[in-house]
TORLO-29068 format. One line per field, with one value per residue (C-alpha): x, y, z; residue number from 1; chain. Coordinates in steps of 0.05 Angstrom, whole numbers. Each point is the difference from the previous one (the first is absolute). Layout:
east [X; ...]
north [Y; ...]
up [Z; ...]
nr [NUM; ...]
kette [A; ...]
END
This chain:
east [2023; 65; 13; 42; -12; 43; -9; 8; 2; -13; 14; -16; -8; 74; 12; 33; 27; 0; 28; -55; -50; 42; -5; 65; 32; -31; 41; -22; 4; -23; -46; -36; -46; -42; 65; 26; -72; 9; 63; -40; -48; 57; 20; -68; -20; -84; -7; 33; -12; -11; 17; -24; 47; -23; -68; 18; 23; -52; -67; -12; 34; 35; 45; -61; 31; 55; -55; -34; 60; 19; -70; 2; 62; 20; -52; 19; -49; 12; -17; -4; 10; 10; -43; -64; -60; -64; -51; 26; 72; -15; -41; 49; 65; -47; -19; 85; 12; 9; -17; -8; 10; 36; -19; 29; -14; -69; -7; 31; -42; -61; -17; -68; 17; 63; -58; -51; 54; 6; -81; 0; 55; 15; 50; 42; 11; 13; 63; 20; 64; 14; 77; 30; 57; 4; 37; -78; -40; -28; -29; 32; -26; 3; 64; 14; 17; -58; -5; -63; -31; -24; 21; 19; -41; -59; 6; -9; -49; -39; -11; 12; -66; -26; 29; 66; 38; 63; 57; 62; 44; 63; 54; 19; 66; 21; -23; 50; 61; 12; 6; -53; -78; -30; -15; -24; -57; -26; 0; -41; -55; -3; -18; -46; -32; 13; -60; 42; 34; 67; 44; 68; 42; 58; 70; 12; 67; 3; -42; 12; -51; -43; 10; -13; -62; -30; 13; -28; -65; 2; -41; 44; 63; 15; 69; 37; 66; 33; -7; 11; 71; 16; -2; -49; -7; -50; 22; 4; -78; -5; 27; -42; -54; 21; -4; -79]
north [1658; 44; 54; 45; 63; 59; 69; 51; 73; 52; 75; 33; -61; -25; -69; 39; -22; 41; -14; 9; 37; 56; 33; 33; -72; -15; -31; -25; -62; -16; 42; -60; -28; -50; -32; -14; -28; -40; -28; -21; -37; -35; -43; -19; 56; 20; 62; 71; 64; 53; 60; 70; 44; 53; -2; -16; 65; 40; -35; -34; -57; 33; -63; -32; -11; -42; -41; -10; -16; -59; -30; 4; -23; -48; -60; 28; 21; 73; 20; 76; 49; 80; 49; -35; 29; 8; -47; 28; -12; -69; -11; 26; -41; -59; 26; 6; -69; -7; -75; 30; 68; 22; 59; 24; 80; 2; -52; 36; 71; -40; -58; -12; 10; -53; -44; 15; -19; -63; -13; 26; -20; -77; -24; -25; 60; 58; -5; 40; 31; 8; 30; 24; 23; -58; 41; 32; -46; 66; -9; 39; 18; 43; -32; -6; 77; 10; -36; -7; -22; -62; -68; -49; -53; 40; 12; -60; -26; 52; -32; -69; 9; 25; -55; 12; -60; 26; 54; 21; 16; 40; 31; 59; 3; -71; 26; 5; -20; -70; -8; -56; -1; 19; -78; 23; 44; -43; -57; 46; 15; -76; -20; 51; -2; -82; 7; 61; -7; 41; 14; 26; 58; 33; -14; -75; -21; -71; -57; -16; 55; -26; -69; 19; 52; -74; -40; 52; -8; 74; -11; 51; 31; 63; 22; 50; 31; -68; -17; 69; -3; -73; -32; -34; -27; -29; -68; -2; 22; -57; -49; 24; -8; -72; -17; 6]
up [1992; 15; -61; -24; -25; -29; 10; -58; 32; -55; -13; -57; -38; 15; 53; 67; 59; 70; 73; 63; -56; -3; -62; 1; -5; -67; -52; -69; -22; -60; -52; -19; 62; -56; -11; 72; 4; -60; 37; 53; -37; -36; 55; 29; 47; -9; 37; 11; 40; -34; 40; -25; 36; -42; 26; 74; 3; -39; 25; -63; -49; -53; -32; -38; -54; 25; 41; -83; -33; 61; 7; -74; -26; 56; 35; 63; 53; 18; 72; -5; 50; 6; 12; -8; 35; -39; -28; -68; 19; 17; -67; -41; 39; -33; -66; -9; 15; 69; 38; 73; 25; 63; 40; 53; 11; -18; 56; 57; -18; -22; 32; -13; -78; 1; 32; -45; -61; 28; 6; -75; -40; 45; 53; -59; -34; 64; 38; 63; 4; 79; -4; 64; 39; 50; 49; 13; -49; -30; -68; -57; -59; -67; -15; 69; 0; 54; 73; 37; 61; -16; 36; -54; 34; 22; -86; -22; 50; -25; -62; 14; 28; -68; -36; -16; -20; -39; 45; -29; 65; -11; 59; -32; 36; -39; -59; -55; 42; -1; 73; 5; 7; 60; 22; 61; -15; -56; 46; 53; -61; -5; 69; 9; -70; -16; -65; -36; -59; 20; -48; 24; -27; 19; 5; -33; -15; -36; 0; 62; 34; -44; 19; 74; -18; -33; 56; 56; -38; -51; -55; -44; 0; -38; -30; -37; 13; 14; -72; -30; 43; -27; 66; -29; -65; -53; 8; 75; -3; -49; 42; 59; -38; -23; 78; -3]
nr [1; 2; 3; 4; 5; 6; 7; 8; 9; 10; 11; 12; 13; 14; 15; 16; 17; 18; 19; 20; 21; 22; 23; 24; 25; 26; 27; 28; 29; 30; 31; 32; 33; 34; 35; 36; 37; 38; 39; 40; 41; 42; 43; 44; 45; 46; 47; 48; 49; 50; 51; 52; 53; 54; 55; 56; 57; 58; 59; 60; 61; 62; 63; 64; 65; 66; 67; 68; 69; 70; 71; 72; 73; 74; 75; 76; 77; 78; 79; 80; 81; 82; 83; 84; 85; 86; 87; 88; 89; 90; 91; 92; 93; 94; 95; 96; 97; 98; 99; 100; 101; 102; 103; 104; 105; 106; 107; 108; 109; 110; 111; 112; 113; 114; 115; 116; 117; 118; 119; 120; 121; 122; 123; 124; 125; 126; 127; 128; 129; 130; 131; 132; 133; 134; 135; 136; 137; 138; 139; 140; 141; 142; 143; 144; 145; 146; 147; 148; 149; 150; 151; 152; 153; 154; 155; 156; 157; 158; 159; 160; 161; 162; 163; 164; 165; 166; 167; 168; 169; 170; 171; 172; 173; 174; 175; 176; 177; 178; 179; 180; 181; 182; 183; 184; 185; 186; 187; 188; 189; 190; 191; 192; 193; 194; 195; 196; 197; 198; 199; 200; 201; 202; 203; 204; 205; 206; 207; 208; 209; 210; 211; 212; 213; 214; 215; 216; 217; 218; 219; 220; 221; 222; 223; 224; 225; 226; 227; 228; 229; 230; 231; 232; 233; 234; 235; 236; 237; 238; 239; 240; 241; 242; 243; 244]
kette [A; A; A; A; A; A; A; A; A; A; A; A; A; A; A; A; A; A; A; A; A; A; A; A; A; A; A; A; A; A; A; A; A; A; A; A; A; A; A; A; A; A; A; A; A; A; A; A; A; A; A; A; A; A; A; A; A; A; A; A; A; A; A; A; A; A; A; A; A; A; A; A; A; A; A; A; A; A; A; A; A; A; A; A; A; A; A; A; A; A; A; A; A; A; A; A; A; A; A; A; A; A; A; A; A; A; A; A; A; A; A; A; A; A; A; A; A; A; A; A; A; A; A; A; A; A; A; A; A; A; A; A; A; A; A; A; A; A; A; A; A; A; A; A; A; A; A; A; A; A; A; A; A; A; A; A; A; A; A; A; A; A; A; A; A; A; A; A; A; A; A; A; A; A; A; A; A; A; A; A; A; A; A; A; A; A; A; A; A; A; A; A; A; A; A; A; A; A; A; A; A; A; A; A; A; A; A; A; A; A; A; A; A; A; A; A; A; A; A; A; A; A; A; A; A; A; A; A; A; A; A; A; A; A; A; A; A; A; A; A; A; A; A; A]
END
């Protein structure tokens, strides 16, 4: 099953939006993240990402309070992500409300502790984030202000092996700028890891990239700035979603 899934990217408590992760391209959006979430929940959609951008930077989550108010005042399930590296962090991401956490970081400095979160916590509820530059496929991470030397692939095979079933995949360069996802990278992670649940991000225009993520076998497409510029609306999701 093919789904949707929006992206809420927070600073200091307020919905932002930047180009490439670069912090000097932040605009606000709204002051109110619960209620863009409740928006999404209006018209059918069961799931959002959560992104701390807060904590991405600072090496832990810092928005927990928006992650409470969503889980609590919307039936959405919140995937949450920023900054999460401890045992604690992760605890705590759950204690607020959050469905499934997605780490991304902690994975790349800490391997062996990503995997051990997985062993501990369930293949259901730990997600990678692999995000790269696919000019080099060089993982990025804390907020993709850092590069380092790891291969994407060799990434993910790493804990594929240690039962990893959910990835989050995002091109930085597509990020943000409405030129189109990456179909060719996401279709590379597919051949060469068939049992992964890949959910792509970065760069979506309209419903038709999501239309061709479904039918080149993605389990999961995330989205943001397309809606937030109004290239794509609430009732085109809602039709899309009326397609099953």
């Amino acid at each position: 099953m093919f789904e949707i899934v929006p992206s809420i990217w927070l600073i200091n408590g307020k919905c932002v939006r930047l180009k490439r992760g670069d912090f000097s391209t932040e605009k606000v959006i709204s002051d109110n993240p619960l209620g863009i979430a409740q928006d999404f929940e209006s018209i059918g959609l069961k799931r959002v990402h959560l992104v701390d951008l807060d904590g991405a930077r600072r090496g832990e989550p810092k928005n927990y309070h928006i992650l409470e108010a969503i889980a609590g005042y919307t039936d959405l399930k919140v995937d949450f992500t920023g900054g999460i590296s401890t045992d604690g962090d992760v605890i705590k991401c759950f204690e607020f409300g959050a469905s499934t956490i997605t780490v991304s970081s902690a994975a790349a400095n800490h391997p062996e502790r990503f995997a051990q979160f997985i062993l501990s916590y369930g293949r259901e509820k730990i997600n990678l984030a692999a995000d790269v530059n696919p000019d080099d496929n060089k993982i990025k991470i804390k907020g993709w202000l850092k590069k380092t030397q790891i291969d994407l692939f060799d990434h993910i095979e790493f804990f594929y092996e240690r039962g990893l079933k959910y990835l989050k995949c995002s091109d930085v360069t597509g990020d943000g700028v409405l030129e189109g996802p990456n179909f060719s990278l996401f279709q590379s992670i597919r051949n060469k890891f068939p049992d992964i649940h890949l959910a792509a991000s970065g760069g979506v225009r309209g419903v038709d990239d999501f239309r061709q993520l479904r039918d080149m076998g993605v389990s999961a497409a995330v989205f943001g700035r397309a809606y937030y510029e109004g290239m794509i609306s609430l009732q085109d999701l809602e039709k899309f979603l009326a397609e099953g």
